[in-house]
C-alpha positions as CSV (number, residue, x, y, z in Angstrom):
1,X,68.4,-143.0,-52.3
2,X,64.8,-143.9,-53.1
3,X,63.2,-147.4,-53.9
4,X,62.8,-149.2,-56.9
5,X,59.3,-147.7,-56.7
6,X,59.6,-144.7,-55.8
7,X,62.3,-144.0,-58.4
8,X,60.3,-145.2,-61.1
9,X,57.5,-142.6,-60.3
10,X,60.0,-139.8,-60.3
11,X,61.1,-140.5,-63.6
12,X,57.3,-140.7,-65.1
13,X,56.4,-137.7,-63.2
14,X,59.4,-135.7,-64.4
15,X,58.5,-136.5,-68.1
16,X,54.7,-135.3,-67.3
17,X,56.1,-132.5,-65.6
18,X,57.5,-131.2,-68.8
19,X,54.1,-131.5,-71.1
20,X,54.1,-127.8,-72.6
21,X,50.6,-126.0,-72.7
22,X,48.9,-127.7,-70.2
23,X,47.6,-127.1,-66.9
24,X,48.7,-129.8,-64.4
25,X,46.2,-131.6,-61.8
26,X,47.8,-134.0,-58.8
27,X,44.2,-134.9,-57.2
28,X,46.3,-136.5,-54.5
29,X,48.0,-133.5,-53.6
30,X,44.8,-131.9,-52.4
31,X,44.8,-129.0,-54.4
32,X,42.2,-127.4,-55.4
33,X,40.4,-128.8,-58.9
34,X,40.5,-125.9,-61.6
35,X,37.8,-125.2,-63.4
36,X,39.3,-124.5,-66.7
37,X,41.3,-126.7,-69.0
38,X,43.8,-128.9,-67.1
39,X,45.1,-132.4,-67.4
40,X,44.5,-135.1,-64.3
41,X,47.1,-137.0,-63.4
42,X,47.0,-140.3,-61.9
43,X,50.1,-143.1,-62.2
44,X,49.2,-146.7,-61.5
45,X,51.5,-149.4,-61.8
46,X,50.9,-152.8,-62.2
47,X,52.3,-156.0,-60.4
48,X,56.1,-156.4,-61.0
49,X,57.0,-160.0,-62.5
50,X,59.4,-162.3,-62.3
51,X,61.6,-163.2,-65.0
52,X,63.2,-166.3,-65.6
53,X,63.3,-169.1,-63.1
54,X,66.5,-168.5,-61.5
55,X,64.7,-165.7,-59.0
56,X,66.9,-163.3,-59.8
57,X,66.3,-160.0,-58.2
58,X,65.2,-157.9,-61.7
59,X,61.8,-158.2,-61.9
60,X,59.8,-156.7,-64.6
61,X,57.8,-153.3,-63.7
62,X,55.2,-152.0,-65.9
63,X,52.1,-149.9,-65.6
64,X,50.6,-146.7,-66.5
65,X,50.5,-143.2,-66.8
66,X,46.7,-141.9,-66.6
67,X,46.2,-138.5,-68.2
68,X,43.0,-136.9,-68.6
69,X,42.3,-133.8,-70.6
70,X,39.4,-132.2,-68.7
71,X,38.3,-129.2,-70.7
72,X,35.3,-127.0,-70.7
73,X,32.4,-128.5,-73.0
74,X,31.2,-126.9,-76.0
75,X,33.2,-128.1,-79.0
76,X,33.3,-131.3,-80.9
77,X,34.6,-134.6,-79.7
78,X,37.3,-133.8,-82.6
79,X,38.7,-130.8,-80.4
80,X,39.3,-132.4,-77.6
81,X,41.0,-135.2,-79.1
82,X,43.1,-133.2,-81.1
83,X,44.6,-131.5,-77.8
84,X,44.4,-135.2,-76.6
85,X,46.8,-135.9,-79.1
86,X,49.2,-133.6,-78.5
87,X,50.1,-135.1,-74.9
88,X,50.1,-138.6,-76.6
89,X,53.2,-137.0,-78.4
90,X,54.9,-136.1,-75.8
91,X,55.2,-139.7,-74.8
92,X,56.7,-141.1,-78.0
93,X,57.0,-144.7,-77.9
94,X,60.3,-146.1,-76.7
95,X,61.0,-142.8,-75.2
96,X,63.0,-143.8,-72.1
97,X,62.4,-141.9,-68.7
98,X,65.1,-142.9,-65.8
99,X,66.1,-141.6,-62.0
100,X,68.9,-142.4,-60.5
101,X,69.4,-145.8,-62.6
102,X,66.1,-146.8,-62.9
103,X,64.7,-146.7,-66.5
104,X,60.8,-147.3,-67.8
105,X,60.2,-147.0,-71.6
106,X,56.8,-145.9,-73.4
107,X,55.5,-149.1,-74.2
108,X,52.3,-147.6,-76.2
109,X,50.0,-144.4,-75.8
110,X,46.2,-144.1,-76.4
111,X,43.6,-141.6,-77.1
112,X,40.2,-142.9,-75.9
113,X,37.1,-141.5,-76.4
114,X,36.0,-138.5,-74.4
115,X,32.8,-138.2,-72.2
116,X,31.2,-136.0,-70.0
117,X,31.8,-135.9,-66.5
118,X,31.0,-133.1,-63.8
119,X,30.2,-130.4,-66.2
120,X,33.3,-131.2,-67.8
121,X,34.5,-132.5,-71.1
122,X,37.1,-135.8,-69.9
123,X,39.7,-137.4,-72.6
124,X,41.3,-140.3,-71.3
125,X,45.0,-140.4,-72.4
126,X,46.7,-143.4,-71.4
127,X,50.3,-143.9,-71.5
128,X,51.4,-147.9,-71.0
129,X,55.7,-148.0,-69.5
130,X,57.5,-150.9,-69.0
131,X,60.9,-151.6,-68.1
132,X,63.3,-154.1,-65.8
133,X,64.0,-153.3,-62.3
């Protein structure tokens, strides 16, 4: 049985792993960067609160899911955020994710704007989950 934590990353990372059409980037599993279009993934969560004063063992988790759409340059800003936007929809808000009990809801997703990084074209997609564990 895994922790809290560690539960709470396999459900987000079993939703990502679903995202249709994309090439999929874990920089901390040392593989080797692709240099063609692919979406970086990165999960941070936040620190858990406490609810309530009675110290109750549920604490609030929330955090997010960083996606980036890295994609050759040469088109418009508008490109890129259109296939920006297509992950955003695959992480409709109050879409729940669970494992093993644990559930974390899509709080809100965001398409910022794009820049240039390495070379490479970079859209930030961020994905914000909450949920009580």
């Amino acid at each position: 049985m895994a922790t809290v934590e560690g539960n709470i990353h396999a459900a987000l990372m079993a939703r990502v792993a679903t995202l249709p059409g994309f090439a999929l980037f874990w920089p901390e599993q040392g593989q080797t960067r692709p240099t063609t279009e692919h979406v970086e993934v990165r999960h941070l969560p936040n620190r858990p609160a406490r609810q309530g004063l009675s110290g109750g063992t549920v604490l609030e988790r929330r955090g997010f899911i960083l996606l980036a759409l890295v994609s050759e340059l040469g088109a418009f800003d508008a490109v890129y955020r259109e296939r920006a936007g297509q992950i955003a929809e695959h992480f409709p808000r109050d879409f729940w994710m669970t494992s093993e009990g644990v559930r974390m809801r899509v709080h809100a997703v965001e398409v910022s704007r794009g820049f240039e990084d390495s070379g490479m074209w970079r859209t930030p997609v961020s994905v914000d989950y909450r949920g009580f564990a």
